[in-house]
C-alpha positions in Angstrom: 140.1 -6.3 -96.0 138.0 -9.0 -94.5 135.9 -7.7 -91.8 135.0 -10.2 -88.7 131.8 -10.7 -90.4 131.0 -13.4 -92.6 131.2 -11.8 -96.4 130.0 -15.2 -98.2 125.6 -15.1 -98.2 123.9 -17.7 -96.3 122.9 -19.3 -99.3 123.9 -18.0 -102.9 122.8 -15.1 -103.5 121.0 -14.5 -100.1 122.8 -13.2 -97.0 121.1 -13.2 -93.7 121.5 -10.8 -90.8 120.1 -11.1 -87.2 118.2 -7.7 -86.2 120.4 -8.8 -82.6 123.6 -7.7 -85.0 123.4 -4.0 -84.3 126.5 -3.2 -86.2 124.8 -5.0 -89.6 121.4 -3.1 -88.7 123.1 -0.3 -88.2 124.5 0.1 -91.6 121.2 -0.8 -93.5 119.7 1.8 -91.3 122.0 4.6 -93.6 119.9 5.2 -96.7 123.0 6.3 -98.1 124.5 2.7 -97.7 121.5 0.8 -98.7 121.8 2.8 -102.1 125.3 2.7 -102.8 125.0 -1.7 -101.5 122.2 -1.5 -104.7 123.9 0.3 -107.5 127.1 -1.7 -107.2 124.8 -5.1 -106.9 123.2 -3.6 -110.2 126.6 -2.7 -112.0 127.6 -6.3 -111.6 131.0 -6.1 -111.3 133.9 -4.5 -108.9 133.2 -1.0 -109.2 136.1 1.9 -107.8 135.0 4.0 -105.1 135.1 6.7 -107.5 132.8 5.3 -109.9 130.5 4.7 -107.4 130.3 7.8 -106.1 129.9 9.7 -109.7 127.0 6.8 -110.4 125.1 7.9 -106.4 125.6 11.5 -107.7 127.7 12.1 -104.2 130.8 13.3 -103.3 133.5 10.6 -103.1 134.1 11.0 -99.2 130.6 9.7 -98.3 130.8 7.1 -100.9 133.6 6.1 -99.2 131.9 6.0 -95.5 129.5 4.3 -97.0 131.5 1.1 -98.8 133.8 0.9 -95.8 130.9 0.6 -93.6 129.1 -2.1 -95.7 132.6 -3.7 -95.8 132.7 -4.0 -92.7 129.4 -6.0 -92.0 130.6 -7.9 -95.1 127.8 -6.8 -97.3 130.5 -5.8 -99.9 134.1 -7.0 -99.9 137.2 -5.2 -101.7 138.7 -6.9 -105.2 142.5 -6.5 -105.3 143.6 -4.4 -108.4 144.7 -5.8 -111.4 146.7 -4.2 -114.4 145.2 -2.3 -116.0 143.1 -1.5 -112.7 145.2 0.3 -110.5 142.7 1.0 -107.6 140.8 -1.4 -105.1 137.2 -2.0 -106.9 134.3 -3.6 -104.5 131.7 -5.6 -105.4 128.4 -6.7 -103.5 128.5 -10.4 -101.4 124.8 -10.9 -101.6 121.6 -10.2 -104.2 119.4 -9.8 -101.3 119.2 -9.4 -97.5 117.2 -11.5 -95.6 116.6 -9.9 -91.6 115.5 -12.1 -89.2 113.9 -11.8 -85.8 111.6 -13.1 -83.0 108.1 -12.0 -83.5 106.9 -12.4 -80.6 109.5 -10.4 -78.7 108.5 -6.6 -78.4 111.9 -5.3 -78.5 112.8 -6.8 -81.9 109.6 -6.3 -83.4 109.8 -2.6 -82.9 113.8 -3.0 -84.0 112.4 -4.1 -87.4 109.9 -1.5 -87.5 112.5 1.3 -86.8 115.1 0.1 -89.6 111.7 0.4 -91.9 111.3 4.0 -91.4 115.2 4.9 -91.4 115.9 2.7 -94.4 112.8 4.7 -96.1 113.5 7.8 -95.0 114.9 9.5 -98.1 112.3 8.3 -100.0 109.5 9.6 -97.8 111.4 13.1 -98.0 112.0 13.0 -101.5 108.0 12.9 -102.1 107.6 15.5 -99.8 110.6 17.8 -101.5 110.1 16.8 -105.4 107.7 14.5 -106.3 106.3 15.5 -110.0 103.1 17.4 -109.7 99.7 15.6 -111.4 99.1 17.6 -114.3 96.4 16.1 -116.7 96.9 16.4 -120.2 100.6 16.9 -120.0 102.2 13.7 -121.7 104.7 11.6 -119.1 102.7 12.9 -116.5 102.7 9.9 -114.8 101.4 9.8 -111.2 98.7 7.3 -109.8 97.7 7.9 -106.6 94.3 6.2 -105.1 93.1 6.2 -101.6 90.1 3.7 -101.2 88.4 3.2 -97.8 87.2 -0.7 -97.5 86.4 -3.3 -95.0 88.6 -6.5 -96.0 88.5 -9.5 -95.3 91.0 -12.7 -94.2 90.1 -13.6 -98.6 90.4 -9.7 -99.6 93.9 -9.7 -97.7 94.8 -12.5 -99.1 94.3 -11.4 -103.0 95.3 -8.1 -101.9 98.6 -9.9 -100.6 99.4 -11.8 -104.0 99.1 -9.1 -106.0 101.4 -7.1 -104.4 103.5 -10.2 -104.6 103.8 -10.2 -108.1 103.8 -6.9 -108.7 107.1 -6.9 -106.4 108.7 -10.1 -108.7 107.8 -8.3 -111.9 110.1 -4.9 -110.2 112.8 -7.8 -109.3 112.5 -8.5 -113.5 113.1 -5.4 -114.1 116.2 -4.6 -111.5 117.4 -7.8 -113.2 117.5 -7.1 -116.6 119.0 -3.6 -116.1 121.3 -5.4 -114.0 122.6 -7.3 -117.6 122.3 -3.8 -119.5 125.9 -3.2 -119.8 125.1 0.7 -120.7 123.6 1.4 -117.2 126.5 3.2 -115.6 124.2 5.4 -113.5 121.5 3.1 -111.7 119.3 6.0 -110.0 115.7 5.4 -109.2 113.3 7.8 -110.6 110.3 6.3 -108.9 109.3 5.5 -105.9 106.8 2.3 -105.9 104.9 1.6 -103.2 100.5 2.0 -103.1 101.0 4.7 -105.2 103.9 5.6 -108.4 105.2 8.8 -108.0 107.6 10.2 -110.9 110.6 12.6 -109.3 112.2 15.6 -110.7 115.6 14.6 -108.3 116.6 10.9 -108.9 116.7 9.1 -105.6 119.1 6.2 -104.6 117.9 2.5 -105.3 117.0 1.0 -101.6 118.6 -2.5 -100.9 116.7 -5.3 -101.8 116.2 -6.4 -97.5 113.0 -8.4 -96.5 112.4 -8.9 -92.5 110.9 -12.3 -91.5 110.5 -14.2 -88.4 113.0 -16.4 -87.2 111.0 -19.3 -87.1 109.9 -18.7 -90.7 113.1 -18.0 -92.5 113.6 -20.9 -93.9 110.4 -21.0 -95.5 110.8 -17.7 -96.4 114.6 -18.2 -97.9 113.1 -20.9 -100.5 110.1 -18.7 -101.6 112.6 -15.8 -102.7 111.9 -15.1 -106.0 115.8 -15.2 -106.5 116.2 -18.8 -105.3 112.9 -20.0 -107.7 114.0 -18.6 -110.2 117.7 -19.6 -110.0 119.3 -20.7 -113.8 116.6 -19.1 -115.8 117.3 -16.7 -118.2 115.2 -13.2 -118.3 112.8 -14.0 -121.0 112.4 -17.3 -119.6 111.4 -15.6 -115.8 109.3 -13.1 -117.7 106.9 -15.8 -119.1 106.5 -17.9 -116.0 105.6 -14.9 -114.6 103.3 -14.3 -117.2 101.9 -18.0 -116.6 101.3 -18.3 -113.2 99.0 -14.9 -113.6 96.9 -17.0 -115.7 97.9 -15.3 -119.4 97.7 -17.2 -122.7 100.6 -18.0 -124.8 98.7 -15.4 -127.1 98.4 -12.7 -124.9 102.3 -13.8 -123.6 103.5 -13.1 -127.2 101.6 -10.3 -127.8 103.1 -8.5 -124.2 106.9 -9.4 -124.6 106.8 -9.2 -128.7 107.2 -12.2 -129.9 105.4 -15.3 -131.4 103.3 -17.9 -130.2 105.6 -20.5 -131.2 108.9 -18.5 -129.2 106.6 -18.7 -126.0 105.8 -22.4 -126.7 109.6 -22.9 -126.7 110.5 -21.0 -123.9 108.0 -22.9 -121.9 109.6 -25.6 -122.7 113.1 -24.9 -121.7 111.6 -23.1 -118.2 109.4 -26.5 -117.5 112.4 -28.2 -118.1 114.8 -26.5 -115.9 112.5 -26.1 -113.1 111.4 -29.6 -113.4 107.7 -29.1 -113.7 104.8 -30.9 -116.6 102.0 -28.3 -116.3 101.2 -24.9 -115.3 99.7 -26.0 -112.3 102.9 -27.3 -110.9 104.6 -24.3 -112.4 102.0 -22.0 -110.2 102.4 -24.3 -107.2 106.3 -23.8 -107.5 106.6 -19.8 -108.3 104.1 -19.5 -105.2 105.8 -21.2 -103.3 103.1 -23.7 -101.8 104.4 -27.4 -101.4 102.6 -29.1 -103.8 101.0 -33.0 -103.5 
């Protein structure tokens, strides 16, 4: 069923909603749909309603509620069955959600704010409920937590800013590469990754991959998706240009992902080739996205 929304992403791989849509931010508001939109994006492939359901570890009623809502904002759109298939399998229109709205308008500013907290909301109840204990000494014990009262600086938030950054594109690595794991049948987050990486004794759903940006920045902000840079390389070839734009050496490269020197010469090869680039320097000005001279 095709829903009055548009199912096909604004750009491959990228579909943008208005916060001004309130049946779209509605949906994304459910936790429940954000999670069952990101484990069928991870499967990769039309997925039954039933599946889905066993993979969310819910019962198949409110996996239902949950598809035909996101069906209905065309977030995911129904695959007709196919022999030997004999049941309707969805699958997910976009990798990533872009929400746009006026900044300087009060009313959608707090819009945005209020579909952070209810998007979040299971995770912020699942640390208070079952987040793993600190217990030193005990192996897989694996909680950092650190609270650090500073004065920063426009430089500070800057650095402070890029770092997160990257630490967010190496995540996207890794959401990708599970994505390709064929074996991953069950998708359920045992972290949550924010400031501070809490291990949980309950798996949690996988929040949908949605970033909020102004209107009058989108387009900038489309381009600079780590999705639309990184478009047509392979896994190992995102890791190390990763890798290179944090300044590592081909040395250190190899001796991170386990291979040689030489591999990471070739691979840098085939990524400066495909992304159209002569020297690290243009390969940093690209992944940053920062129009270069």
């Amino acid at each position: 069923m095709r829903s009055r929304h548009d199912v096909k992403p604004s750009l491959p791989g990228l579909r943008t909603i208005d916060i001004r849509d309130r049946a779209a931010v509605d949906v994304l508001a459910r936790p429940e749909c954000g999670g069952v939109f990101e484990v069928i994006r991870r499967i990769g492939r039309p997925v039954p309603a039933a599946q889905v359901a066993e993979a969310c570890n819910m019962s198949l009623g409110n996996a239902v509620s949950a598809i035909d809502a996101l069906v209905s904002v065309g977030l995911l759109e129904a695959v007709r069955p196919r022999a030997p298939r004999r049941v309707v399998a969805f699958r997910a229109t976009c990798r990533r959600i872009v929400v746009i709205f006026d900044s300087r308008d009060a009313g959608e500013s707090a819009e945005v704010l209020r579909l952070q907290r209810l998007a979040t909301r299971d995770a912020e109840e699942a640390l208070m409920r079952n987040a793993v204990p600190p217990i030193d000494g005990v192996k897989g014990s694996a909680w950092h937590q650190t609270r650090i009262k500073c004065h920063l600086r426009p430089e500070h938030l800057k650095g402070l800013g890029q770092r997160l950054h990257a630490v967010g594109e190496y995540l996207m690595q890794v959401a990708l590469e599970e994505s390709k794991d064929d074996q991953a049948s069950a998708p359920l987050c045992n972290f949550v990754v924010g400031l501070n990486l809490v291990p949980l004794e309950v798996p949690l759903l996988p929040s949908a991959p949605i970033v909020a940006v102004p209107r009058s920045a989108q387009h900038a902000a489309i381009a600079s998706e780590p999705s639309t840079r990184f478009a047509g390389l392979s896994v190992r070839e995102r890791q190390v240009a990763v890798a290179l734009r944090d300044g590592r050496t081909r040395v250190e490269i190899a001796r991170d992902l386990g291979i040689s020197p030489n591999t990471v010469g070739t691979v840098i090869r085939k990524l400066y080739a495909k992304l159209g680039v002569h020297r690290r320097a243009e390969l940093v000005t690209r992944l940053s996205g920062i129009a270069g001279g």
